[in-house]
Backbone of each chain as ProteinMPNN parsed JSONL, in Angstrom:
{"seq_chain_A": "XXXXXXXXXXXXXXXXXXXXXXXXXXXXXXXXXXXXXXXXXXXXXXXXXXXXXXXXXXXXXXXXXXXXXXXXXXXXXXXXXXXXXXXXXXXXXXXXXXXXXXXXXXXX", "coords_chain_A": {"N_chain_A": [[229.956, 71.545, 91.93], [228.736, 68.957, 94.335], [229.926, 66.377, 94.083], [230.975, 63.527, 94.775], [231.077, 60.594, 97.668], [231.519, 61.234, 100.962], [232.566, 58.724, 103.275], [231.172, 57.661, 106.009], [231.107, 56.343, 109.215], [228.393, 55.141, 111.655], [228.376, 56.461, 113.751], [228.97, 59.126, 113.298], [226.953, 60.399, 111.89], [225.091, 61.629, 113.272], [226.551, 64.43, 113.536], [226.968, 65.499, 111.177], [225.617, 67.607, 108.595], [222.418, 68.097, 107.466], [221.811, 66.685, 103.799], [224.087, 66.162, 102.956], [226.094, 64.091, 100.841], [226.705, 60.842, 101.624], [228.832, 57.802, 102.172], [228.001, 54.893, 103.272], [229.081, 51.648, 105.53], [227.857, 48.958, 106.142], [225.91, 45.984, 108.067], [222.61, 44.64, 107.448], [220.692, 44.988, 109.421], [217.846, 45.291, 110.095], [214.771, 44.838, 107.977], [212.455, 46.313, 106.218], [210.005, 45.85, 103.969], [207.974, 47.461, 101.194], [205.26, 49.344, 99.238], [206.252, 51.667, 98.27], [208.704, 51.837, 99.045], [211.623, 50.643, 100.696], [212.659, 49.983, 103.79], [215.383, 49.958, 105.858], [217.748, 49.206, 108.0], [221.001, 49.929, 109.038], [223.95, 48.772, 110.172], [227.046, 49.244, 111.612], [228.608, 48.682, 113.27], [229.189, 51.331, 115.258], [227.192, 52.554, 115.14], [223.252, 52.308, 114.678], [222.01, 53.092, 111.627], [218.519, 54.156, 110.058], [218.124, 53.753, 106.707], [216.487, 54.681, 103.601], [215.359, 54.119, 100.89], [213.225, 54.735, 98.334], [211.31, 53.251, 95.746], [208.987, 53.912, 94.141], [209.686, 55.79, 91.262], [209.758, 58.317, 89.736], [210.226, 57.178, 86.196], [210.437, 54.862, 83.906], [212.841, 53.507, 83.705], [214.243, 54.404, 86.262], [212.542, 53.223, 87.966], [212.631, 50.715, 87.706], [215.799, 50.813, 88.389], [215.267, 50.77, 90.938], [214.043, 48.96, 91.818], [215.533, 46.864, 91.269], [217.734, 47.544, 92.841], [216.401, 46.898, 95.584], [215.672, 44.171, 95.817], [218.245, 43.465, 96.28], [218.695, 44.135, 99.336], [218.966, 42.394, 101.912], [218.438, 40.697, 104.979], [221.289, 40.283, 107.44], [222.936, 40.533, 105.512], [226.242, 42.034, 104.065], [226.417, 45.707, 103.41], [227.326, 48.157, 101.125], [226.244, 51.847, 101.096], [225.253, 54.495, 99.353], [224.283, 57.508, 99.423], [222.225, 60.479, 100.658], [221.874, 62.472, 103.408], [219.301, 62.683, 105.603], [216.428, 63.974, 107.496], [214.347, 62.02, 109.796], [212.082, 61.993, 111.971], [213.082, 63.167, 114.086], [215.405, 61.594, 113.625], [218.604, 60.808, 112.362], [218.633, 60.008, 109.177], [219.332, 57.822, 105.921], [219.004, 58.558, 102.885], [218.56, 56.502, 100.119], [220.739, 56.392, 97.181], [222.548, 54.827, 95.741], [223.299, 51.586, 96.358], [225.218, 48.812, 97.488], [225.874, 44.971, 97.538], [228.071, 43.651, 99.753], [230.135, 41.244, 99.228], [232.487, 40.46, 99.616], [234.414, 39.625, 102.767], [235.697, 41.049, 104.266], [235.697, 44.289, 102.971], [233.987, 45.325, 104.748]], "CA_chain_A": [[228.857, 70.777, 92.519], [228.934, 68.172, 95.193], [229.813, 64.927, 92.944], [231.656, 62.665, 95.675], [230.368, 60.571, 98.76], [232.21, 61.296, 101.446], [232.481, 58.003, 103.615], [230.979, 58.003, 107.389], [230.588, 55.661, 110.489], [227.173, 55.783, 111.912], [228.498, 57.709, 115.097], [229.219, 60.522, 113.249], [225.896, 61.474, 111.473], [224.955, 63.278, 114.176], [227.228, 65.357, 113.568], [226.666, 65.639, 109.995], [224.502, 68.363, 107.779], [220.841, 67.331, 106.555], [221.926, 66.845, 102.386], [225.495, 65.59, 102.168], [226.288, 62.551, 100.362], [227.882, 60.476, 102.364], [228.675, 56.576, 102.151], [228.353, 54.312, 104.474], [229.117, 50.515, 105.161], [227.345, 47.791, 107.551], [225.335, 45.08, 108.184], [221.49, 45.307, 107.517], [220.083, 44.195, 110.676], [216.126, 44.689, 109.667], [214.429, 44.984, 106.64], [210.856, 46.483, 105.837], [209.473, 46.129, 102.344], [206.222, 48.297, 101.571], [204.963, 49.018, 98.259], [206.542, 52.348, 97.645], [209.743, 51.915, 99.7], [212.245, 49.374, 101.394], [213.198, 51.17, 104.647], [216.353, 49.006, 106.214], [218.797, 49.563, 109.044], [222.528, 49.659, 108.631], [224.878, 48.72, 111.617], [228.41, 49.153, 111.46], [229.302, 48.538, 114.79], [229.463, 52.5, 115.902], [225.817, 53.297, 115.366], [222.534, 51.955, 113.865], [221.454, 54.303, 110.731], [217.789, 54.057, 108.933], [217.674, 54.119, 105.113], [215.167, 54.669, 103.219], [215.314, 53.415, 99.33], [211.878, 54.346, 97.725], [210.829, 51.891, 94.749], [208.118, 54.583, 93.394], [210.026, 56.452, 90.968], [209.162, 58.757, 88.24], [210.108, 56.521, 85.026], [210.404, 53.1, 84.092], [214.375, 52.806, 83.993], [214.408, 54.574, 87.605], [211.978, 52.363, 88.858], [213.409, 48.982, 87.335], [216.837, 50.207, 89.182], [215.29, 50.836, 92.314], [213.274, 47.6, 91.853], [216.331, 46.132, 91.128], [218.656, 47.177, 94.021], [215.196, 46.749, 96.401], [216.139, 42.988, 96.078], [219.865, 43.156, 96.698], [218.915, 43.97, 100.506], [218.605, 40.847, 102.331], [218.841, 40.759, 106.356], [222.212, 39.668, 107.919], [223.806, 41.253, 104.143], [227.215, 43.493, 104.216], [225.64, 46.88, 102.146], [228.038, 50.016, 100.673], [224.908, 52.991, 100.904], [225.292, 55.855, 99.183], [223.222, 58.9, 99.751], [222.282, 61.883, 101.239], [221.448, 62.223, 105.295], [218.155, 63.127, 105.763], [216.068, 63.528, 109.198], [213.103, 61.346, 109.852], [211.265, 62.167, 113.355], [214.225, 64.101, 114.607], [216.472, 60.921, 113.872], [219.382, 60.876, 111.112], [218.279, 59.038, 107.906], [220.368, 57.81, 104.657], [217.735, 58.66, 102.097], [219.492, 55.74, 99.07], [220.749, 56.748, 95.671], [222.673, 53.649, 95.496], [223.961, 50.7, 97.094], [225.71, 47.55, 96.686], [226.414, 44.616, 97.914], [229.915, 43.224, 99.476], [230.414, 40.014, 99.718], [234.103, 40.044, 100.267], [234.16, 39.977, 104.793], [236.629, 42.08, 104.55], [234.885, 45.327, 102.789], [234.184, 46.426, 106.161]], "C_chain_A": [[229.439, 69.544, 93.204], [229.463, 67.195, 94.14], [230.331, 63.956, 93.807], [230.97, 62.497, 97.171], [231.089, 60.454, 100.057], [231.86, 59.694, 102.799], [232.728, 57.999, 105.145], [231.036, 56.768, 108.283], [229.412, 56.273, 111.111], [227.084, 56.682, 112.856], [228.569, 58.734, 114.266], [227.854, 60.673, 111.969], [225.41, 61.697, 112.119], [225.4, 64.375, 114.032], [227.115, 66.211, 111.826], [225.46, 66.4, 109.361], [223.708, 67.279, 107.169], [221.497, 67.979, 105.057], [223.051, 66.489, 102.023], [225.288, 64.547, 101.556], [227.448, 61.943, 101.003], [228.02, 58.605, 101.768], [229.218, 55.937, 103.119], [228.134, 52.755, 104.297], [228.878, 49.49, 106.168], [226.607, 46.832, 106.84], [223.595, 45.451, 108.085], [220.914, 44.523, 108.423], [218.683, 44.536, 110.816], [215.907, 45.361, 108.459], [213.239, 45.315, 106.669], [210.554, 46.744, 104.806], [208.039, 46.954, 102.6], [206.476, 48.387, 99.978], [205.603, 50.177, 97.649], [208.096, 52.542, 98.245], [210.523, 50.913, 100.089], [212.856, 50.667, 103.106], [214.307, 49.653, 105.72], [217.297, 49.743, 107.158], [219.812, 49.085, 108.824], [222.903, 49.49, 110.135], [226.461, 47.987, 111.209], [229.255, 49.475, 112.593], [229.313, 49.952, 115.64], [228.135, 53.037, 116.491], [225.088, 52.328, 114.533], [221.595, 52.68, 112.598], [220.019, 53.768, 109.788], [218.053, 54.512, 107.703], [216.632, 53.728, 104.478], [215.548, 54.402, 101.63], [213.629, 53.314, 98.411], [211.663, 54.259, 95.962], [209.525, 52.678, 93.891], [209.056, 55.782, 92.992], [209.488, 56.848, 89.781], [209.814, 58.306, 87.109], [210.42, 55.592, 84.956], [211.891, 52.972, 84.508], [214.594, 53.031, 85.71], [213.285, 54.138, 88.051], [212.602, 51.115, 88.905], [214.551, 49.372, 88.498], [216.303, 50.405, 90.842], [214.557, 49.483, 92.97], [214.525, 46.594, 92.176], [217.256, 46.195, 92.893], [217.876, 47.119, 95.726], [215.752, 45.325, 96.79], [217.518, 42.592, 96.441], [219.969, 43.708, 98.356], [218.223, 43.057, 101.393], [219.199, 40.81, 103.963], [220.02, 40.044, 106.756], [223.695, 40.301, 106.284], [224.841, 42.196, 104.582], [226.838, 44.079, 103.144], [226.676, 47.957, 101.731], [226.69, 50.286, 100.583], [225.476, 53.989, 100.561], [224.037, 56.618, 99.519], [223.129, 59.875, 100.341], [221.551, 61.6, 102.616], [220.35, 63.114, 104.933], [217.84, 62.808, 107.78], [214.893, 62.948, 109.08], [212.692, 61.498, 111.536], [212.443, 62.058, 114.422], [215.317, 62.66, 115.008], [217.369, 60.94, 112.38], [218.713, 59.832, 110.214], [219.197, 59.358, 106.369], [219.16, 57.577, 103.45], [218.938, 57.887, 100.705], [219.697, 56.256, 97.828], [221.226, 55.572, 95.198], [223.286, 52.853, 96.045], [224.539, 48.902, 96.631], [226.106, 46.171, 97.882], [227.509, 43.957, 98.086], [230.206, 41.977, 100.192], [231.542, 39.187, 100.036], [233.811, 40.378, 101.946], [235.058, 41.208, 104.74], [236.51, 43.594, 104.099], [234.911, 46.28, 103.983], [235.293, 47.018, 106.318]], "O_chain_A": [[230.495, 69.07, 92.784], [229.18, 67.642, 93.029], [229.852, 62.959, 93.268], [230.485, 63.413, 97.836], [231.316, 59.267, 100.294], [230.701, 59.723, 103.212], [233.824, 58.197, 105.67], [230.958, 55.853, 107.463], [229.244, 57.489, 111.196], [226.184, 57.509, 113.0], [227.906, 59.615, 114.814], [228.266, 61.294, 110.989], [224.649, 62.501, 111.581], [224.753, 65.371, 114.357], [227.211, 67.419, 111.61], [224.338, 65.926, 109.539], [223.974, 66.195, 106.65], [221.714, 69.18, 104.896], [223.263, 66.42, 100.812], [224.203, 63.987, 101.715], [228.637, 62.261, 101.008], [227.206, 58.248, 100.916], [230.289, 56.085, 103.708], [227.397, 52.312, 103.416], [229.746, 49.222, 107.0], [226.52, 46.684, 105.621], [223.24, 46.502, 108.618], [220.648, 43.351, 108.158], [218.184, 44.01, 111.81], [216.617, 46.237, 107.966], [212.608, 44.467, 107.3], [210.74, 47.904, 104.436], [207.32, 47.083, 103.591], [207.415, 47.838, 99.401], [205.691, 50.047, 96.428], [208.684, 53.532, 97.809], [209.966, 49.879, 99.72], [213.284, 51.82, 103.156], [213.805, 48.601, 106.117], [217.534, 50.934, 106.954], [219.882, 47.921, 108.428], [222.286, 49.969, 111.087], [226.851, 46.901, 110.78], [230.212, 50.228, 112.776], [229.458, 49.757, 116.847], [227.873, 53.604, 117.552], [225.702, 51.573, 113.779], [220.381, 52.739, 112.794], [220.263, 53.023, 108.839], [218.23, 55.724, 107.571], [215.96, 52.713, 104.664], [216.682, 54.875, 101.562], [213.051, 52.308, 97.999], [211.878, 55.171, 95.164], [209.054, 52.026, 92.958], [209.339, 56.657, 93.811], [208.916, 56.14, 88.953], [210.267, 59.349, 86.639], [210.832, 55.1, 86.007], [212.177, 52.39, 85.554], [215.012, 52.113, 86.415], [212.857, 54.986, 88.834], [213.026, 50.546, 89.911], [214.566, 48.653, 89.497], [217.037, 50.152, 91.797], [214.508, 49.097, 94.138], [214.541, 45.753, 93.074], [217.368, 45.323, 93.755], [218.499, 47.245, 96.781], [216.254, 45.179, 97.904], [217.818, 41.473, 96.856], [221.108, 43.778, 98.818], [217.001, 43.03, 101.54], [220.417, 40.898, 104.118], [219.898, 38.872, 106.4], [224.925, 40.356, 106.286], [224.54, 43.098, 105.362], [226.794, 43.509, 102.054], [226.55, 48.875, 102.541], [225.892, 49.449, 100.161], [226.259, 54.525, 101.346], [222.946, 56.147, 99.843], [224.222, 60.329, 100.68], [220.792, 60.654, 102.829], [220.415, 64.068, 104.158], [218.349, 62.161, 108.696], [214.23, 63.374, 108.134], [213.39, 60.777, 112.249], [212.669, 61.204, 115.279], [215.884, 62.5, 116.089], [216.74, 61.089, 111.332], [218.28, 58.798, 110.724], [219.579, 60.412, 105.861], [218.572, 56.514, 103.247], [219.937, 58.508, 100.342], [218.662, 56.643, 97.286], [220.584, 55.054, 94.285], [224.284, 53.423, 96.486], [224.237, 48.151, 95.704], [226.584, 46.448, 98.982], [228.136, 43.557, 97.104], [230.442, 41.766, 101.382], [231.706, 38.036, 100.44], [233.063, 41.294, 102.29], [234.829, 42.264, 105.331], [237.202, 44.341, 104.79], [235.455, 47.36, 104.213], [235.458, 47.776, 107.274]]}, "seq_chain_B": "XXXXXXXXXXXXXXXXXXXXXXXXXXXXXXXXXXXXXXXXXXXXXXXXXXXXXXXXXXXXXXXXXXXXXXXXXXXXXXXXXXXXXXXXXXXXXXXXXXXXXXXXXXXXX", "coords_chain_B": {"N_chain_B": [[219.2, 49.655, 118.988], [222.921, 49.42, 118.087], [224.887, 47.303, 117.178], [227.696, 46.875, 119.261], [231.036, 46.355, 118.451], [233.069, 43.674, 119.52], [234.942, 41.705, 120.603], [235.685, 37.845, 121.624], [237.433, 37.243, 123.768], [237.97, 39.961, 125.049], [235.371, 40.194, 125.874], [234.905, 38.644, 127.977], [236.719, 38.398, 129.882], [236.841, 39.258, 133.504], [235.298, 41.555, 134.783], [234.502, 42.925, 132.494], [233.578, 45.632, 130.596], [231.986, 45.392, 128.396], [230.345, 43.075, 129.051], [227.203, 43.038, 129.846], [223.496, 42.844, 130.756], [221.278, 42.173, 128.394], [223.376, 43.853, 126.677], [223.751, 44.931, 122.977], [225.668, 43.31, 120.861], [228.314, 42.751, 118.849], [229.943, 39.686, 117.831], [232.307, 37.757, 116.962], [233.312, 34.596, 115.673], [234.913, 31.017, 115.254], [232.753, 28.577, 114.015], [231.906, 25.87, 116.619], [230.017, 23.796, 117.808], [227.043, 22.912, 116.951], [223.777, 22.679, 118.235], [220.739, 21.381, 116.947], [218.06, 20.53, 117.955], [217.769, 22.548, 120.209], [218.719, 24.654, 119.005], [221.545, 26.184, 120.202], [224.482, 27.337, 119.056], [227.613, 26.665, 119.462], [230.838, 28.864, 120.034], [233.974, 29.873, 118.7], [236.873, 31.835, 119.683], [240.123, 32.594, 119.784], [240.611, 31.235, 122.024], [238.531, 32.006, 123.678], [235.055, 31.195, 124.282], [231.705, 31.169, 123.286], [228.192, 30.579, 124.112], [225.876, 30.404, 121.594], [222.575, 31.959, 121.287], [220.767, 30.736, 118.584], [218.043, 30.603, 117.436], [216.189, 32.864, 116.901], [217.534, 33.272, 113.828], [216.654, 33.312, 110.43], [217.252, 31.533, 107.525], [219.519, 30.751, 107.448], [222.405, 28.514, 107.053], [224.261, 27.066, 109.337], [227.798, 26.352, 109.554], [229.467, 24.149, 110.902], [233.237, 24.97, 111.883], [233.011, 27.341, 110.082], [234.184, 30.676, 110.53], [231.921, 33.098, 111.918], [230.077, 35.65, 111.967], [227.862, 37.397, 114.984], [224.957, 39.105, 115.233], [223.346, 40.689, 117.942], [222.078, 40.312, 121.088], [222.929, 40.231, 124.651], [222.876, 37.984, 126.867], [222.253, 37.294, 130.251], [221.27, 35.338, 132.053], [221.634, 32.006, 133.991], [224.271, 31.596, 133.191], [226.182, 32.387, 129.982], [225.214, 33.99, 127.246], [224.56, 34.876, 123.485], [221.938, 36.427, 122.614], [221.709, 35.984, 119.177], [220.483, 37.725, 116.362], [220.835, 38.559, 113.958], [223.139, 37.154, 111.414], [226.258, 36.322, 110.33], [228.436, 34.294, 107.843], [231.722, 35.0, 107.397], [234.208, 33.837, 106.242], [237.356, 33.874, 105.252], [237.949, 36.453, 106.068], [240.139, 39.212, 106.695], [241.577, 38.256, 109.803], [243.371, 39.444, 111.567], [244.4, 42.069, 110.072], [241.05, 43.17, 110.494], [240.916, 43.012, 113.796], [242.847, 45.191, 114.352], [242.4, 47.025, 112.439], [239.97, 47.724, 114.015], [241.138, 48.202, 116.918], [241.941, 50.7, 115.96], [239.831, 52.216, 115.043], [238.562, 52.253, 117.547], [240.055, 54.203, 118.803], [239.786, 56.6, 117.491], [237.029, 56.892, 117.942]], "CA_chain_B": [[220.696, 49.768, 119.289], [223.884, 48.847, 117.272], [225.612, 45.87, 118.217], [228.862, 47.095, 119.613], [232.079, 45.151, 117.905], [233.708, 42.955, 120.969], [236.421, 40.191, 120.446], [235.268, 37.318, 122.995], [238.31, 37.199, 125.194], [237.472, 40.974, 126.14], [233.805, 40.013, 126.632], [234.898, 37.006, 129.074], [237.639, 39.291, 130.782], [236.482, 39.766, 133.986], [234.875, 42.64, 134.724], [233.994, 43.54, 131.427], [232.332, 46.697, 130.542], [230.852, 44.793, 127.299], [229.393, 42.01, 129.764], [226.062, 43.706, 130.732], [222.773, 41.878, 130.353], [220.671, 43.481, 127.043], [223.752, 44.643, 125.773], [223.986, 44.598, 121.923], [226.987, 43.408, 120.772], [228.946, 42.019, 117.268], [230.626, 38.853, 117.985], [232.956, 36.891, 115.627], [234.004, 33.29, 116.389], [234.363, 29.987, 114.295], [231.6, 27.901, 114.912], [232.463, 24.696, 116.869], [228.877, 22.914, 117.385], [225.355, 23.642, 116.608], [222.517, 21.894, 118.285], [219.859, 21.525, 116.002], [217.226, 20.897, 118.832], [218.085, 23.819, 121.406], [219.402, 25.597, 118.513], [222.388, 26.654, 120.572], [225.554, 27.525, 118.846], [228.943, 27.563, 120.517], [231.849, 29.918, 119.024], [235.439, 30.356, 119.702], [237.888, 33.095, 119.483], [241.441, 33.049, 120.401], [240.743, 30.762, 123.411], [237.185, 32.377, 124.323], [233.991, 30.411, 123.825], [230.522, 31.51, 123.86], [227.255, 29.568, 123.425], [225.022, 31.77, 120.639], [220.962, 31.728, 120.811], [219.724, 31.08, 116.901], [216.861, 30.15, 117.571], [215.607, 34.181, 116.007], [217.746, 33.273, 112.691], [216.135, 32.595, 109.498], [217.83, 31.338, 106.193], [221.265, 30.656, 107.64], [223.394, 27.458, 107.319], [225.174, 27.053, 110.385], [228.466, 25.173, 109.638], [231.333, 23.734, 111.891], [234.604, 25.366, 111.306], [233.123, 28.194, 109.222], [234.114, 31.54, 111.001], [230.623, 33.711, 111.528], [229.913, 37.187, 112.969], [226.709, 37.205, 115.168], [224.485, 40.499, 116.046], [222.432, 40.398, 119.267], [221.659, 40.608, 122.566], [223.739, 39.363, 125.778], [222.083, 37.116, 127.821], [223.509, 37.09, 131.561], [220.283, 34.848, 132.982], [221.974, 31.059, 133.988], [225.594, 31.801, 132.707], [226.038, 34.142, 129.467], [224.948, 33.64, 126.03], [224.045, 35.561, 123.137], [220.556, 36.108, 121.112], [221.567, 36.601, 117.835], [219.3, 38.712, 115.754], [221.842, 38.411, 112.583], [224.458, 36.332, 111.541], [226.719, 35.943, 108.564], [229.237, 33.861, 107.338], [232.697, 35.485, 107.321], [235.389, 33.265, 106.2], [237.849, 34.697, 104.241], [238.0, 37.346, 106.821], [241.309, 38.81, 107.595], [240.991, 38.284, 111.023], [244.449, 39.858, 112.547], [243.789, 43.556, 109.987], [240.034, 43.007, 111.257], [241.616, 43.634, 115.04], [243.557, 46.191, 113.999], [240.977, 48.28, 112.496], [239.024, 47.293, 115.387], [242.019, 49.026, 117.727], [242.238, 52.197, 115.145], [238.614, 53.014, 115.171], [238.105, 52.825, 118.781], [240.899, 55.297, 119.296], [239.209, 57.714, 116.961], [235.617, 57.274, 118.008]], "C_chain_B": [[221.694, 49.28, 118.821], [224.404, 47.702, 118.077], [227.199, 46.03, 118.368], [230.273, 45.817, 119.403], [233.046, 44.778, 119.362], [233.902, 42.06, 120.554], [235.726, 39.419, 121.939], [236.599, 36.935, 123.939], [238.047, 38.655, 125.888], [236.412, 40.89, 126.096], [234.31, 38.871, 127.805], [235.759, 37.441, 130.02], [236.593, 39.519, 132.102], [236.106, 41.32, 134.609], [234.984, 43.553, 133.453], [233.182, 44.754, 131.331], [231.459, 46.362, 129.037], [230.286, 43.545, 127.892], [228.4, 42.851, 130.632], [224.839, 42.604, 129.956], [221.737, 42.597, 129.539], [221.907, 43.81, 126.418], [223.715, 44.172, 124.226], [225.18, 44.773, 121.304], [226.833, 42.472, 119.253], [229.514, 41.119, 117.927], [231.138, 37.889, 117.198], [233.658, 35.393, 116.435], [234.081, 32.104, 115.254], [233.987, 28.907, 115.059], [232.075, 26.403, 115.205], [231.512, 23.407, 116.754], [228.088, 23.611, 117.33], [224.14, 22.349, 117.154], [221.184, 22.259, 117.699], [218.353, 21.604, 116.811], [216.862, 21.862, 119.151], [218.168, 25.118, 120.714], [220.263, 26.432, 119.17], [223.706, 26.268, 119.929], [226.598, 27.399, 119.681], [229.665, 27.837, 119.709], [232.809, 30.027, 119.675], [236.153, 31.263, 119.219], [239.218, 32.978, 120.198], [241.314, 32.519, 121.949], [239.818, 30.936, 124.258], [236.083, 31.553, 123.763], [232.814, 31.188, 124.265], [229.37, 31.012, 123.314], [226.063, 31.282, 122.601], [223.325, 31.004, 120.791], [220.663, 31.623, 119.404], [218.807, 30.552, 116.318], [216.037, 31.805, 116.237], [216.222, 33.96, 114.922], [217.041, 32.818, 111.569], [217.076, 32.857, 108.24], [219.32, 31.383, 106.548], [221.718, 29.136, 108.097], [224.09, 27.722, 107.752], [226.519, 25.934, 109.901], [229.564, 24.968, 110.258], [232.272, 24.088, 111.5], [234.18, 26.586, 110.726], [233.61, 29.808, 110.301], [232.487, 32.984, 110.914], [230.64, 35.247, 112.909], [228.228, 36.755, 113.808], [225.999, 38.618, 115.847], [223.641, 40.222, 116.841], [222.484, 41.148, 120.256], [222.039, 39.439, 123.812], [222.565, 38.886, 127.015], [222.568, 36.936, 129.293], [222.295, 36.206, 132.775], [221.219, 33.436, 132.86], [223.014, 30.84, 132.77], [225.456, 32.697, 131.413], [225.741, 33.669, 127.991], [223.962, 34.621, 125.048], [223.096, 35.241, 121.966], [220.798, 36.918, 119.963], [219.848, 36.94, 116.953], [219.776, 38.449, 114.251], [222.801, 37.96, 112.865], [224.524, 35.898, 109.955], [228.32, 35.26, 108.576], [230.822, 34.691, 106.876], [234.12, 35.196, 106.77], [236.0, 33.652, 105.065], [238.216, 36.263, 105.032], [239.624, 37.851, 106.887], [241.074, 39.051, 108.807], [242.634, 39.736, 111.837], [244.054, 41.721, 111.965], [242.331, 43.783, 110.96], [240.325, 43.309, 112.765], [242.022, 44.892, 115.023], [242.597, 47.472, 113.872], [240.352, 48.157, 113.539], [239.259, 48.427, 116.653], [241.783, 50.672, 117.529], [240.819, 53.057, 115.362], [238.509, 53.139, 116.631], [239.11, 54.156, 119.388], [240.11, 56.696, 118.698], [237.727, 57.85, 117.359], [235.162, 57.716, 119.246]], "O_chain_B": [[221.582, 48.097, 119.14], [224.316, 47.366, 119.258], [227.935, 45.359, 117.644], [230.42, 44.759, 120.014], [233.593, 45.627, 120.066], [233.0, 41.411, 120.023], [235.369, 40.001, 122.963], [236.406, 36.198, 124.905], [237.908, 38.69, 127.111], [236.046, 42.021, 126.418], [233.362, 38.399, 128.433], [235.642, 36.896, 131.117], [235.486, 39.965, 131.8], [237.037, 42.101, 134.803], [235.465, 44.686, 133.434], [232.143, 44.856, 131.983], [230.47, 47.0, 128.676], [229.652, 42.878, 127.075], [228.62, 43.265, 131.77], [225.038, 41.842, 129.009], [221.309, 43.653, 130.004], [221.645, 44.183, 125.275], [223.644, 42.949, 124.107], [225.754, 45.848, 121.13], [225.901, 41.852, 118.741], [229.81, 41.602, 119.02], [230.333, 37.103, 116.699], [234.303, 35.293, 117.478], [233.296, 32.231, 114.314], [234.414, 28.406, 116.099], [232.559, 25.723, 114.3], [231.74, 22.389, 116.101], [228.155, 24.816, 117.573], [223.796, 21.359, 116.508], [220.615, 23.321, 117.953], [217.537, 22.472, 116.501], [215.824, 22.35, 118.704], [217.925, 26.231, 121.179], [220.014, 27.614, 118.929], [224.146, 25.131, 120.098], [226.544, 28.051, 120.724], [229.534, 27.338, 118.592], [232.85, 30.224, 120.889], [235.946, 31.483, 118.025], [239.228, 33.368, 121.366], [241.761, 33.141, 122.913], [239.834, 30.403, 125.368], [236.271, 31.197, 122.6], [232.784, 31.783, 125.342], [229.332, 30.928, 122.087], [225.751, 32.429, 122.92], [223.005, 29.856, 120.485], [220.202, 32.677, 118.965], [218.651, 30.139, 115.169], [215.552, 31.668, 115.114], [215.478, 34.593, 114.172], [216.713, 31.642, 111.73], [217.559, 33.945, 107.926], [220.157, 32.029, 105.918], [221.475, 28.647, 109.2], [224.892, 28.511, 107.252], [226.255, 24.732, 109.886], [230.577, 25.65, 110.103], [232.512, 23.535, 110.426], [235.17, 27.317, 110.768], [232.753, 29.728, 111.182], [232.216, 33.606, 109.887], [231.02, 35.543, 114.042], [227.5, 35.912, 113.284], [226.471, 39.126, 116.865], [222.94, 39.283, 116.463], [222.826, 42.326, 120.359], [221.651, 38.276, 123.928], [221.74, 39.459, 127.726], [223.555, 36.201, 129.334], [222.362, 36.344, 133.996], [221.74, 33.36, 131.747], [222.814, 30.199, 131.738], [224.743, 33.695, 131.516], [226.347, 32.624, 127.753], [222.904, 35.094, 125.464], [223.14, 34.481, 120.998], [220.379, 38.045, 119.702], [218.69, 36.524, 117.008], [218.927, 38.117, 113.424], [223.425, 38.032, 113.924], [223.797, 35.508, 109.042], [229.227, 35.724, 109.266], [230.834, 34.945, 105.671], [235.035, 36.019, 106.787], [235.402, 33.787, 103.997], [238.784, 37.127, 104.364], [240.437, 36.957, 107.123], [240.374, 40.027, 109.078], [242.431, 40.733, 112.529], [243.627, 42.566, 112.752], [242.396, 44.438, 112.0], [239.63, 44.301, 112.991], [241.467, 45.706, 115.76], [242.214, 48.381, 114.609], [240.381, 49.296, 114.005], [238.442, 49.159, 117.212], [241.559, 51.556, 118.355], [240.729, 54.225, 115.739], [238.343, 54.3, 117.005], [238.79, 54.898, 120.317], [239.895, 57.683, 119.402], [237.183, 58.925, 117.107], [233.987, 58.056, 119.387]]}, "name": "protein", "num_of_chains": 2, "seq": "XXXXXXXXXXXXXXXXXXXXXXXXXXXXXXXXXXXXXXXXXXXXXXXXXXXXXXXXXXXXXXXXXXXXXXXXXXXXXXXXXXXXXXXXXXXXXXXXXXXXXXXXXXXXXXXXXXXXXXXXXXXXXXXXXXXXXXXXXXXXXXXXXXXXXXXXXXXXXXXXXXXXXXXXXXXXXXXXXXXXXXXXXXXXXXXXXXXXXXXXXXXXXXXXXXXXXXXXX"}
């Protein structure tokens, strides 16, 4: 089974199967909170990738962490994203499992 | 649109193909002044200067000397200046790897 995220630049999910896990690492250049989601844009200079991170999960601990890493994206932030590529209205999307942030500059 | 990574001596190069007006570009510089009025930044790089719009920033201490990345949009109306959208604090950067990779990826992308 898959267990590893293989680590992309946003140019190349295009190119990339709907369901890998990939990880990817930018800047979040907008932010939209909502009540069952955070939906945020990555930009790592190649491309700009939506992720999606939704905050309605089935049980308390996987809600708390999605509650939790909901607040660790903050506009102008360097993000690691894990997850799987998804499509959203025939554009690539990083549907979140987990992410972090890197507050060393150099990360990138 | 992503903000395409560009060093400001090749944005100021004449005839640039990252000097277009709209484009969205990354720009790294350490910040020299900040008018608090105008809210116009200026930034230098390796001998390049460019005045930054951040006026659109919220929740960012601008400070003299600090080195800062800025994401935006190139301005080419009454000389050239860019509207940051985002901007973060960088120092601590290595700046010379930071190039480097810079070089490496564009070869591969």
């Amino acid at each position: 089974m898959e267990s590893h995220h293989a680590r992309l630049l946003a140019f190349d999910f295009v190119r990339k199967q709907v369901g890998r896990r990939v990880e990817m690492v930018g800047v979040a250049v907008s932010v939209e909170r909502k009540p069952k989601y955070v939906r945020f844009a990555v930009d790592d200079g190649t491309g700009c990738i939506s992720c999606i991170l939704w905050t309605n999960q089935s049980g308390a601990p996987q809600q708390q962490a999605a509650a939790d890493m909901a607040r660790l994206v903050t506009l102008g932030g360097l993000l690691a994203v894990h997850g799987r590529v998804s499509r959203y209205h025939h554009h690539p999307q990083l549907t979140v499992s987990s992410l972090l942030p890197q507050p060393d500059a150099n990360a990138e | 649109e992503a903000g395409t990574i560009v060093q400001l001596p090749e944005l100021l190069e004449p005839g640039s193909p990252f000097c277009r007006h709209m484009k969205s570009l990354r720009v790294m510089g350490t910040l020299e002044s900040f008018d608090v009025e105008s809210g116009v930044a200026h930034i230098r790089h390796e001998g390049a200067k460019l005045a930054v719009d951040t006026t659109l920033l919220r929740d960012i201490h601008l400070r003299p000397g600090s080195l800062y990345q800025f994401i935006g949009e190139l301005l080419l109306q009454n000389g050239m200046m860019l509207r940051a959208r985002v901007a973060r604090n960088v120092d601590g950067l290595d700046v010379k790897l930071y190039e480097k990779a810079l070089r490496l990826r564009r070869i591969f992308q």
